[in-house]
SEKE-350894 format. One record per residue: x, y, z of N, C-alpha, C, CB in turn. Coordinates in steps of 0.05 Angstrom, whole numbers, plus 5000, padded with zeros to 4 digits. Atoms other than C-alpha are relative to their C-alpha. Glycine has a CB too. Example, Ala and Ser with C-alpha at 12.3 -4.5 7.8 and 13.67 -1.06 7.14 Angstrom:
2
5018 | 4976 | 5000 | 5246 | 4910 | 5156 | 5018 | 5024 | 5000 | 4980 | 5001 | 5025;
4984 | 4976 | 4999 | 5273 | 4979 | 5143 | 4985 | 5022 | 5014 | 5009 | 5009 | 4971;
//
This chain:
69
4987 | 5023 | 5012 | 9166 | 4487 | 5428 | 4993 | 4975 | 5016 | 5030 | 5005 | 4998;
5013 | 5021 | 4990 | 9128 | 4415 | 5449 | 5032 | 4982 | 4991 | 4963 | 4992 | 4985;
4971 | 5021 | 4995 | 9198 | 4372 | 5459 | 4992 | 4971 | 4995 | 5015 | 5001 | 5034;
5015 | 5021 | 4998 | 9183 | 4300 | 5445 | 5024 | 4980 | 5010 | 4984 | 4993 | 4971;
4977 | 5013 | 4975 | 9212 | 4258 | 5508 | 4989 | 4967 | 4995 | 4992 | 5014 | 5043;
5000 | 5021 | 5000 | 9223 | 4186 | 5503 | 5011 | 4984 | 5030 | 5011 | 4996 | 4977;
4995 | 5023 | 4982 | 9221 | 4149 | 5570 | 4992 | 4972 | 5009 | 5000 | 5008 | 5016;
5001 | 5024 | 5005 | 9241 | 4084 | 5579 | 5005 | 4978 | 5029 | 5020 | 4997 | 4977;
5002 | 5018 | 4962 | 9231 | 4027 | 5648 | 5023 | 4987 | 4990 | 4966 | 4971 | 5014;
4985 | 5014 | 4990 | 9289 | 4003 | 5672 | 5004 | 4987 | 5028 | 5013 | 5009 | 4994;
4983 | 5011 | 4976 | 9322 | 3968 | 5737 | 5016 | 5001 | 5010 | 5004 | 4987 | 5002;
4969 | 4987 | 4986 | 9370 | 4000 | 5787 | 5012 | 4976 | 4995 | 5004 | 5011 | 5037;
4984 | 5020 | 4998 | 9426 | 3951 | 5783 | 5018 | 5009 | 5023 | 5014 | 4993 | 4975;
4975 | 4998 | 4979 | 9479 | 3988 | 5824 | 4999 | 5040 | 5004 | 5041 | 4983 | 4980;
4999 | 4966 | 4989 | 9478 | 4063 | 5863 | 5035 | 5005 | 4997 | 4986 | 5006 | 5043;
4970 | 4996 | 5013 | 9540 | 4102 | 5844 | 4996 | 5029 | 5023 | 5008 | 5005 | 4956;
5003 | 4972 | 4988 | 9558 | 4168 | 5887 | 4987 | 5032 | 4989 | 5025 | 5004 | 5006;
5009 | 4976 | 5007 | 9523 | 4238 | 5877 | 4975 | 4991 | 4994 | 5014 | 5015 | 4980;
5037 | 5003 | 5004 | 9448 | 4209 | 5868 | 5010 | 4991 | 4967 | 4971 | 5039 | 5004;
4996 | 5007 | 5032 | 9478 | 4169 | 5800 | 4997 | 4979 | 5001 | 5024 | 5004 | 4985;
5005 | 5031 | 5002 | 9456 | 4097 | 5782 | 5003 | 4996 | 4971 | 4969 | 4990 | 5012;
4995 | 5008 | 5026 | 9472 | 4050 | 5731 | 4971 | 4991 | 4996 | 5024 | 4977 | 4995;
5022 | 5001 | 5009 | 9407 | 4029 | 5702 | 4997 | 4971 | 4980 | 4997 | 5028 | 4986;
5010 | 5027 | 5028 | 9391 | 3961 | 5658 | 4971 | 5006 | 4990 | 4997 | 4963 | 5014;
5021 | 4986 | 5015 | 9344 | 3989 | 5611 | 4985 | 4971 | 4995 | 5012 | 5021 | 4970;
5008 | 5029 | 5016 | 9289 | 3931 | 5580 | 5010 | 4998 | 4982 | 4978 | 4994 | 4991;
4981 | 5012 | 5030 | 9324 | 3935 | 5517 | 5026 | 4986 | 4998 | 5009 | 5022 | 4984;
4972 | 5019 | 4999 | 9383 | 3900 | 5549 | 5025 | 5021 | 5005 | 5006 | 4982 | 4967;
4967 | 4986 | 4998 | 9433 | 3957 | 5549 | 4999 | 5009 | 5026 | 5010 | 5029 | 4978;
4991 | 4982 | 4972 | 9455 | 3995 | 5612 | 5004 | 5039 | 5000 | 5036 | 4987 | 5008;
4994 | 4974 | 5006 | 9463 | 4068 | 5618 | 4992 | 5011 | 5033 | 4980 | 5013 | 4972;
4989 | 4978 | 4979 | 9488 | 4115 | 5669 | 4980 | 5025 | 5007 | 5028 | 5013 | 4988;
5024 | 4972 | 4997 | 9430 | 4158 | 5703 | 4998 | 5009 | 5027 | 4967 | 4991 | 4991;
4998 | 4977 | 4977 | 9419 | 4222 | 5747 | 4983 | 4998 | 5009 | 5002 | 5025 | 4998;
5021 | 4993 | 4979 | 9366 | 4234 | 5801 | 4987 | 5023 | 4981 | 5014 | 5012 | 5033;
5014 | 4973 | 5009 | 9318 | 4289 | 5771 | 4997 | 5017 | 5022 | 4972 | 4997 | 4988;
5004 | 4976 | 4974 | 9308 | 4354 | 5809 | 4979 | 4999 | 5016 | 4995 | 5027 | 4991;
5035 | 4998 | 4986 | 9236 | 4340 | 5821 | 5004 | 4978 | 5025 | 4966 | 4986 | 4971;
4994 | 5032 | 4985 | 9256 | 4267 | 5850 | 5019 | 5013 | 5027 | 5024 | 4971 | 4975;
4985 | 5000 | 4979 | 9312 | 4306 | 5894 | 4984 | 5022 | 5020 | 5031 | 5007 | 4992;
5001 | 4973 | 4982 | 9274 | 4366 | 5919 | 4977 | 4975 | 5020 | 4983 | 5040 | 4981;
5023 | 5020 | 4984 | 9214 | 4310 | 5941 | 5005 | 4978 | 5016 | 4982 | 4989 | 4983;
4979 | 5020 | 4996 | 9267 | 4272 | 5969 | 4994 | 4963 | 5010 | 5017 | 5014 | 5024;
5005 | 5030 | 5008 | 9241 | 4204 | 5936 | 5023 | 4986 | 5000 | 4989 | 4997 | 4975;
4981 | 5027 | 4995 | 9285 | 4146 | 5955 | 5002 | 4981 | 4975 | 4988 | 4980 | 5025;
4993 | 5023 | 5017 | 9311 | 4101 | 5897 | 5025 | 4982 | 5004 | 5002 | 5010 | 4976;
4971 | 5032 | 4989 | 9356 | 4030 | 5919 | 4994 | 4984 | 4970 | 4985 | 4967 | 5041;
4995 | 5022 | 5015 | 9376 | 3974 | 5885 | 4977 | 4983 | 4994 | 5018 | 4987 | 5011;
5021 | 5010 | 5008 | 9323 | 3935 | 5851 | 4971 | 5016 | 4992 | 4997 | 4984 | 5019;
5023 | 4980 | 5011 | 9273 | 3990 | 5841 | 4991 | 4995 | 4967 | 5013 | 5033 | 5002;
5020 | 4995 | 5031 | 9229 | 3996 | 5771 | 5009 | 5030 | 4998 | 4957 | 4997 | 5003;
5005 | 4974 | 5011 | 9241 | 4068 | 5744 | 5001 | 5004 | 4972 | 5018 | 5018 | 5010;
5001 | 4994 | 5019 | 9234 | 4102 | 5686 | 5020 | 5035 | 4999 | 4970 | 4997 | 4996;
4975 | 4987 | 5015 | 9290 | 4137 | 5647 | 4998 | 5021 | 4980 | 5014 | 4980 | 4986;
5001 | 4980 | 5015 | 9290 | 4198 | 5609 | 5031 | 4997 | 4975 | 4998 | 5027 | 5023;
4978 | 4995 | 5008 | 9342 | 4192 | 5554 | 5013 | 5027 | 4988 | 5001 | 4984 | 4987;
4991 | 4990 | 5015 | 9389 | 4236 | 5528 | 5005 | 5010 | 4971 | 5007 | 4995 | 5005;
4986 | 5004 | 5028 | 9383 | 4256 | 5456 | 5017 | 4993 | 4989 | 5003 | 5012 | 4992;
4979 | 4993 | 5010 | 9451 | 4280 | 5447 | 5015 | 4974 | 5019 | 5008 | 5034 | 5002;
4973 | 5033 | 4994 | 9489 | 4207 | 5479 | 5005 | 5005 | 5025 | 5038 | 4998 | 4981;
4985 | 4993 | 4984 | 9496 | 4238 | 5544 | 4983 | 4973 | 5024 | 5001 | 5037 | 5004;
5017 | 5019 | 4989 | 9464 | 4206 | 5612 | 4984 | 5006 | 4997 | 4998 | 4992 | 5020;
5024 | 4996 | 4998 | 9399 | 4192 | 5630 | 4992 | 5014 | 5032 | 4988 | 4972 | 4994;
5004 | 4981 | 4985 | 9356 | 4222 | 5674 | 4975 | 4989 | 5016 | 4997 | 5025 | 4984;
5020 | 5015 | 4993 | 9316 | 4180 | 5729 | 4974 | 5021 | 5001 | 5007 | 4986 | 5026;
5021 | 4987 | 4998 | 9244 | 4219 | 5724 | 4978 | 4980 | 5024 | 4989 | 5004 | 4967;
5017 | 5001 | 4980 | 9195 | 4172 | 5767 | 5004 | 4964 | 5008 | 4968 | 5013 | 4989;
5000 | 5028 | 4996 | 9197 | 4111 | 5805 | 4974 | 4985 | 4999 | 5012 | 4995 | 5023;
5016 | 5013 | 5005 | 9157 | 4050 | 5791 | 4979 | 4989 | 5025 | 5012 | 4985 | 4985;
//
């Protein structure tokens, strides 16, 4: 089953506890996103002001930082 993933660049705005950041997507909205596993086992650093790209949620839930810019 080929899944079809839509990720989208945003801009840390603000680090939240547990590896969670709010996110200002380019489309203007905001959304609440996790560290990925790959990002934590390789223990890639993401701060405030960073470029990343966002994995969304289908189903409304968070996102899911996949790789920094």
């Amino acid at each position: 089953m080929a899944e079809e993933h839509e990720d989208i660049t945003g801009t840390v705005i603000e680090a939240l506890p547990n590896t969670m950041f709010k996110v200002e997507l380019d489309t203007g909205s905001t959304q609440i996103a996790y560290l990925s596993g790959k990002m934590r086992i390789h223990r890639i650093k993401v701060l405030v002001g960073d470029r990343v790209s966002v994995r969304i949620d289908p189903y409304g839930g968070k996102g899911r930082v996949v790789k920094r810019l």
